[in-house]
C-alpha positions, 0 to 999 in steps of 0.5 A, a space after each residue: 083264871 090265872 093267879 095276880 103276881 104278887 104286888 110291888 111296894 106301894 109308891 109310899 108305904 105307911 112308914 115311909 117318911 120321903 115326901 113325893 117328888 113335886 112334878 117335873 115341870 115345877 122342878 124345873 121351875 124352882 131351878 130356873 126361879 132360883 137362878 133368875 132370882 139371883 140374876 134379878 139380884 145381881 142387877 139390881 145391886 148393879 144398878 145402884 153403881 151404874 153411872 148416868 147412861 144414855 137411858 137414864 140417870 144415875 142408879 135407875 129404877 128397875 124399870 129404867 134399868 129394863 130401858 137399857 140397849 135395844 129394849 129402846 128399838 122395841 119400845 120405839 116399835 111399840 110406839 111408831 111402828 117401822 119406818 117407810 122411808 129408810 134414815 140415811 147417815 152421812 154418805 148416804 149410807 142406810 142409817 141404824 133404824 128399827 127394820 133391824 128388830 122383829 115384831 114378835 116382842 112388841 107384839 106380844 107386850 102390847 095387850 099388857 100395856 092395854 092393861 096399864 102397864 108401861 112398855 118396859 114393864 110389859 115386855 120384860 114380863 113377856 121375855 121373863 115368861 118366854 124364859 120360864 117356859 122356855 126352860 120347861 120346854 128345854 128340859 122336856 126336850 133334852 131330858 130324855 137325852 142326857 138324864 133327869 138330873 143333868 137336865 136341871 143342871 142344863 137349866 141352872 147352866 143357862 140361866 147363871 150362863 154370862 149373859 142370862 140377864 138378858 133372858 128378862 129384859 126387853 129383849 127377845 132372845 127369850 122368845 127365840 129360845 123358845 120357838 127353837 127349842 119348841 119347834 125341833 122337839 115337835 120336829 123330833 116327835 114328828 109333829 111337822 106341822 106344828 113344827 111349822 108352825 112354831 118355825 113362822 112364829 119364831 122367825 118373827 122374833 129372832 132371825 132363826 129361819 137361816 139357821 134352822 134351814 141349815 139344821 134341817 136340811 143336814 138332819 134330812 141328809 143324815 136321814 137319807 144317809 143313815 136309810 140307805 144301807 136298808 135299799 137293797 143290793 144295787 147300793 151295797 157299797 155306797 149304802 153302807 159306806 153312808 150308813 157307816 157315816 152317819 152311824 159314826 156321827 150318831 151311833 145311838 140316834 134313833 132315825 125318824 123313819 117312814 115319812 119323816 125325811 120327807 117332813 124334815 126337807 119340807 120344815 127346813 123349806 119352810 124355815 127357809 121361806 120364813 127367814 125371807 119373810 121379814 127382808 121381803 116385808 121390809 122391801 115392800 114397806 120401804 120399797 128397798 129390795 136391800 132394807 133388811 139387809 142394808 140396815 142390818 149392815 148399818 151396825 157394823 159400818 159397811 156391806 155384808 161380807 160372809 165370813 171377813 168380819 171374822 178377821 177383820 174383829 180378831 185384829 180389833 180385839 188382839 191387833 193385826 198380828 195376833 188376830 188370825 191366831 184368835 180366831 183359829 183358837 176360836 174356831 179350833 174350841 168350837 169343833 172340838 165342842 161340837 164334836 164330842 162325844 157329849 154333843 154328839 149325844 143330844 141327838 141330832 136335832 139339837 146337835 144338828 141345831 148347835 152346828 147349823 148356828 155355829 156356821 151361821 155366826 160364822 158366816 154372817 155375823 160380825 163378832 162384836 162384844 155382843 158375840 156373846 149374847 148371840 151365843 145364848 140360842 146354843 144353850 144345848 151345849 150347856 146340857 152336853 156339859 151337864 152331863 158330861 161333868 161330875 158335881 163338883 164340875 157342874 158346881 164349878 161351871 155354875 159358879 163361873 157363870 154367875 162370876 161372868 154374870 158380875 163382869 157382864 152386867 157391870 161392864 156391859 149392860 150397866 157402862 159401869 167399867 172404870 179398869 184402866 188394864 195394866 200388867 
């Protein structure tokens, strides 16, 4: 019988005065507490120099300062459902209507109002919950990329990022952060089903299901690429040239192997079906082919135009003349963001995720002020930054977050600007 080695150090000798670590799920939960907390604070010392508003008097009460915006859109889903007859407003052109707003939000509020409480109070505790587990679930993810530490600076990124207050209102972008985050990591440990699964769900909270069939489909195309310097001799030359392309852009990502090409195509077949869901409901209940679409439109004023709102919003923001050049800075800050090496080192699911959702802004989106919101589901990034900044970087980026916070909830959220600029 061969002798036991000798044992290591017990975790904590008797003398050994270091508590243990409280697990990891509760570190991440003290992190993302602190920083809602202060975002909660941050609103509530807003509110009280919040001017009359469409949704309330002056200085609202926390539970009219949750009624603010599109919380209204839920609450009136809430109460009336979607409309079969779309509103038309002058010129007969589809008027803004709440086709606009998935069902998830409302529906998941509705049990706790069953419970006595109102609307707004329901569905900010669902937004609030979605964004705690939310943050468990991003740190779950992309710990393991970028480190334990870094890690929980991604969640203190994000949760003190300019529009992080949206993350527990009334709003679901908690929800898509969620569902997104959840459904790529299941995807990345080859759990396509409830990958799915959590696909259909989140598309029912936010329009996800484009983006994330992009995300798929080119994570399934670097699988192929990345496998094919492996199928013999007949594909020499094109096999490894496209194995040095995807060894390049991911030169430490482990592939999935095996079937999981095969589950990637069929997720993003599935994202794809999945973002068509919500336009078809809308079709049948209004009997409109371009409901969806047509009030989505109703927002901006005009028809869906793939990537002209982009111009078109540089000359409103700057002017004519200087608009072209905001939008190349913009889009020359998004390629060098998403092609670092930083990035890069996510891996490809969320790398994969931040490129497919940038390409779907640009496609598709009309880059209001509310441009900055929609940012929110490429919260990777603020892992990628983590990790890639030293202490007194991350301090500086957290400290310009909850700076940006002030600005946003004050001018944005609360209508309380009153800065006539000068030079």
């Amino acid at each position: 019988m061969p002798l036991a080695g000798p044992a290591g150090p017990p975790a904590h000798a008797p003398g050994d005065a270091r508590a243990p670590r409280p697990p990891r799920a509760l570190q991440v939960l003290a992190v993302w507490g602190a920083a809602s907390l202060l975002t909660l604070l941050m609103l509530r010392l807003g509110a009280q120099d919040t001017p009359a508003t469409p949704w309330a008097g002056p200085a609202p009460s926390w539970s009219e300062h949750m009624s603010f915006w599109d919380a209204g859109w839920y609450e009136r889903i809430f109460r009336e459902g979607y409309p079969a007859i779309l509103p038309e407003g002058g010129g007969g052109a589809v008027a803004q209507n709440s086709w606009a707003f998935m069902p998830l939000l409302p529906l998941l509020a509705t049990p706790l109002t069953w419970l006595g409480l109102p609307f707004y109070p329901a569905a900010a505790l669902v937004a609030i919950t979605a964004s705690g587990v939310g943050a468990v679930v991003m740190d779950r993810w992309l710990a393991p990329r970028v480190g334990g530490v870094p890690s929980l600076w991604g969640v203190a990124l994000t949760w003190t990022s300019m529009c992080a207050a949206v993350l527990q209102v009334p709003y679901a972008e908690s929800l898509g952060l969620l569902l997104v985050a959840s459904a790529l990591m299941a995807a990345e440990r080859r759990r396509f089903a409830v990958s799915a699964l959590l696909i259909m769900v989140g598309s029912m909270a936010r329009p996800i299901g484009l983006p994330l069939a992009l995300a798929l489909g080119l994570w399934w195309l670097w699988e192929l690429a990345a496998a094919r310097g492996h199928e013999g001799p007949g594909d020499d030359h094109d096999g490894g040239r496209a194995r040095a392309w995807a060894r390049g852009l991911g030169p430490s990502w482990a592939q999935l192997g095996g079937r999981g090409p095969a589950g990637l195509g069929a997720l993003a077949a599935v994202a794809l079906v999945s973002a068509l869901a919500w336009p078809v409901a809308a079709w049948l209940a209004t009997g409109r082919m371009d409901a969806y679409t047509a009030t989505e439109t109703s927002w901006r004023g005009g028809e869906l135009m793939p990537f002209l709102p982009w111009l078109d919003r540089g000359q409103w923001w700057v002017g004519e003349h200087l608009g072209w050049l905001l939008v190349a800075c913009a889009l020359a800050l998004a390629a060098l963001g998403l092609g670092s090496r930083a990035s890069r080192s996510l891996g490809p699911a969320a790398w994969f995720w931040c490129v497919a959702y940038a390409l779907y802004l640009l496609a598709f989106f009309d880059p209001t002020t509310s441009l900055l919101r929609i940012l929110l589901p490429l919260a990777p990034l603020a892992w990628a930054a983590a990790a890639s900044a030293g202490r007194r970087g991350r301090w500086a980026l957290a400290v310009a977050g909850v700076m940006a916070q002030a600005f946003w909830i004050s001018w944005v959220w609360d209508l309380s600007s009153a800065i006539t600029w000068v030079p």
